[in-house]
N, C-alpha and C positions, 0 to 999 in steps of 0.2 A: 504494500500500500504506500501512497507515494504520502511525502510530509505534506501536512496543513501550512497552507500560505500564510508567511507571520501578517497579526494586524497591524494595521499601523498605528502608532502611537495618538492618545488623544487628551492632551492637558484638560485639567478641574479645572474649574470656573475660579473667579478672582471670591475668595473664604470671605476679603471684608469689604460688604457690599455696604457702600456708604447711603447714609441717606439724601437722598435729592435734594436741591431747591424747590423744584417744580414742584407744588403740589397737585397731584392728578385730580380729578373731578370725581364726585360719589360717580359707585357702578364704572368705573376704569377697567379695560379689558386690556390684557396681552393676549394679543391676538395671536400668538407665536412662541409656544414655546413646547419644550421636552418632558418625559421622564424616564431616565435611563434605570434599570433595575427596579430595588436592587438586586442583585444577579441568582441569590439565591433564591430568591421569589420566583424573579422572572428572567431566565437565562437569556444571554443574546444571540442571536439568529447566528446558528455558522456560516451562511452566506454574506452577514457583515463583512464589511472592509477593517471594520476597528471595532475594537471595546474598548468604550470610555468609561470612566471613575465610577462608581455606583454615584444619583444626584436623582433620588425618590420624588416623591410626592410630598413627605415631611419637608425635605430639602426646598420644595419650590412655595411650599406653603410661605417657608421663612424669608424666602427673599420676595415674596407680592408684600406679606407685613410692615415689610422695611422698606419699601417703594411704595405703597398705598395703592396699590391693587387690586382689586374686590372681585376679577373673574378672569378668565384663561382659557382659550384655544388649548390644548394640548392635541400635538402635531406627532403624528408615530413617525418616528425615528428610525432610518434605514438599519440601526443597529439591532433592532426585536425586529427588523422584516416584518412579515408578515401574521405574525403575532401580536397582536393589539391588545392582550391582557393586561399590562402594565396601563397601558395606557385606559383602559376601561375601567379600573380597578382606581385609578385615581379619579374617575366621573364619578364612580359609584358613591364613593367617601367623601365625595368633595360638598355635601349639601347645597347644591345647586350653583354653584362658580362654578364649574368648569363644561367644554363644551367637548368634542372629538375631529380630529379628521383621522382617519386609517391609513393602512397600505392591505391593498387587495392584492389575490390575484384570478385568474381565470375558474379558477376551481373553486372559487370560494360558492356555495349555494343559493338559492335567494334567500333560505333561513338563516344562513349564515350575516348576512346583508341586513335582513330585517333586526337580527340579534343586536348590530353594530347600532342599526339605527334607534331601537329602544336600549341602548346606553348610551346614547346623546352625543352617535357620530352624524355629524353634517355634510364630510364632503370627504372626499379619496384623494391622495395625494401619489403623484408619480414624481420621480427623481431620475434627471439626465445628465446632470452633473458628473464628468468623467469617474472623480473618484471613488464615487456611489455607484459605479459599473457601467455609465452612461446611458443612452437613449435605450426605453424600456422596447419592447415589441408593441410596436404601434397597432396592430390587427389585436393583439389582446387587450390595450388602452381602451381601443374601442370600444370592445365589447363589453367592458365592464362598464365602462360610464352610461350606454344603453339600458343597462343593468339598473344602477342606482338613480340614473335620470328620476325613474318614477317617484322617487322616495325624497326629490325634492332637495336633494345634494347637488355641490358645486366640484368642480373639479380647482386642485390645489398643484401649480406645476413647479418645479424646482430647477430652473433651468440655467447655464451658463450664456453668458451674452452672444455666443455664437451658436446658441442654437435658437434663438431668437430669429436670426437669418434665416438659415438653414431651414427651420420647421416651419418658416409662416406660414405659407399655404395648410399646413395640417391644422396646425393651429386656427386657424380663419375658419375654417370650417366644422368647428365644434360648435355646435348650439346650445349649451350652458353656461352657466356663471364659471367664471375661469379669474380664478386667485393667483398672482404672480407673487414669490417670494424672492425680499432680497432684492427687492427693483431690480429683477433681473442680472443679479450679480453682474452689472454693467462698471467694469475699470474704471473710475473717477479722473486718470490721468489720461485718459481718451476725451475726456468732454463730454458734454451734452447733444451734442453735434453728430457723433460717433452714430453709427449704423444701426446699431442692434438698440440703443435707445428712440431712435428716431423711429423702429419697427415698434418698439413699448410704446410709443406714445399714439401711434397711428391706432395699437389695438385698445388703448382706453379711451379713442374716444368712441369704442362699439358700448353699448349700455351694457353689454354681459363681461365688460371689463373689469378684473377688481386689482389692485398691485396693495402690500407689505411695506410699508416704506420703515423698515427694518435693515438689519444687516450693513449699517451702516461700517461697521470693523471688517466688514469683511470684502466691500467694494473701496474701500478708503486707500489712498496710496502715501496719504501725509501722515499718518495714524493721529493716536490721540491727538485731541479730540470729538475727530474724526469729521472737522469741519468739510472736508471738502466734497462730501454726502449732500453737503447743506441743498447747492442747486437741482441735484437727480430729487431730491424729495421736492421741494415747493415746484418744479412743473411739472410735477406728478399731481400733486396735490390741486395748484390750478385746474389743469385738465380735469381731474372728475373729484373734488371734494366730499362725494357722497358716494365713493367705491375705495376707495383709503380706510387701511387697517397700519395698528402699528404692534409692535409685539419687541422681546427684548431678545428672542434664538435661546434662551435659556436653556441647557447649560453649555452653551456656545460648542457644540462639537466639531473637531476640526480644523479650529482655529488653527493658522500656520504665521501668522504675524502678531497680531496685539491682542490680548486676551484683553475684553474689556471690562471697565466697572459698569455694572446697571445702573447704577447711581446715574454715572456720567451717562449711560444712555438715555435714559427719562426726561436729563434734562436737554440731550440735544434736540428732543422736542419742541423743546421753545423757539429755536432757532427752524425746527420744519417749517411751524403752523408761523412763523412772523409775530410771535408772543401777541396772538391774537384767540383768547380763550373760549368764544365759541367756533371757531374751527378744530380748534385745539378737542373742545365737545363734541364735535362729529366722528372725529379719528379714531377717538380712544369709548366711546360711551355709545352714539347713534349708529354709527355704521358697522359695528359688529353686535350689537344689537338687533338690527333688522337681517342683517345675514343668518346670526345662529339662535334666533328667538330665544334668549336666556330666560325669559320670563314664562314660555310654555313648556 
């Protein structure tokens, strides 16, 4: 039997998560984030690429506390694959904060789907990010999202900025709500000008467009800060101010340059929205809101 491919390495999140300036607004959503393990619970997929630190449910509880956070996306994590217990498992306990997106695959059943969807998953998420194994099988994408279309799900894409090029056409042609994470991990030292942002911006202004204006550590080329996110966020934000989610990547897996503080994320918010606080209301409270109904 030949040897298992080592994983690769994945730093813990930054332990002192400072408290913000920003104060968030009641009902604050991170629209973005993990929970990995912890592993004895919920082992990680061996078709991961990595296993990162154990960083639970208690673990995430503590840092919304400390950042004033009141509810949560949690986004399955290529590391459980297609395993979504961990992540069900923190909706189940989380007395009504937290919401789901999965990773399916073709084999999954429609009980299986229905299950997902009475544990308070809202939408499927595919990953084409090379080091996540790249572009999924498009004819299986397919069919799954025919699948959960009926159930009132959005599709959640994970994409590097060149395949933003690459896939338009496929993309263009999906008729549901389509959630971009990571403003399209579009290079900051490219500009706004750059190709594959000019394609993101062409597809937000379809109404079934939604983008993350997250991840700013990980499209940043100046690092902390991570000012130079500032512009990819506000003409994003311009463009459709009522399909903007913002979320913190918590617990940032993968990182290969700055591991950031959430602190400092929350507050590069103010610099998204223009320290204009009902915008700043729609980002973090109205439009994830109307997307994953927290209150039904």
């Amino acid at each position: 039997m030949a040897p298992a491919e080592p994983k690769n390495s994945c730093p813990p999140p930054d332990a002192s998560t400072r408290h913000p300036r920003l104060k968030l607004p009641t009902k604050a959503c991170d629209a973005h984030c993990h929970v990995f393990g912890p592993k004895h619970l919920f082992p990680y997929h061996p078709s991961s690429t990595y296993e990162p630190p154990d960083a639970g449910k208690d673990r995430l509880r503590e840092l919304h506390d400390i950042l004033g956070i009141e509810r949560a996306v949690i986004v399955q994590a290529s590391c459980h694959g297609p395993d979504n217990r961990a992540m069900l498992d923190a909706i189940a306990t989380g007395g009504g904060r937290y919401k789901g997106v999965c990773i399916a695959r073709a084999t999954f059943t429609d009980d299986d789907f229905q299950r997902l969807h009475e544990g308070g998953v809202r939408g499927v998420r595919f990953n084409f990010v090379t080091h996540l194994g790249g572009t999924p099988n498009l004819d299986a994408m397919t069919q799954i999202l025919q699948r959960v279309k009926p159930l009132g799900w959005h599709l959640i894409i994970h994409v590097n900025a060149e395949d933003l090029v690459k896939l338009e056409e496929f993309f263009a042609r999906i008729d549901m709500d389509i959630l971009v994470d990571h403003m399209g991990r579009v290079p900051c030292d490219q500009g706004t000008s750059q190709p594959a942002f000019q394609v993101l911006k062409r597809f937000m202004q379809r109404p079934n467009w939604w983008c993350k204006v997250c991840g700013a550590e990980r499209i940043s080329r100046a690092g902390p800060p991570f000012h130079d996110a500032v512009p990819f966020a506000r003409e994003l934000i311009a463009l459709a101010p009522d399909r903007i989610l913002w979320g913190t990547d918590f617990p940032h897996p993968n990182i290969t340059r700055w591991m950031p503080n959430d602190g400092d994320l929350v507050d590069l918010l103010t610099e998204f929205t223009e320290h204009d606080p009902a915008l700043l209301q729609r980002i973090v409270v109205d439009n994830p809101e109307r997307l994953y109904h927290f209150d039904s």
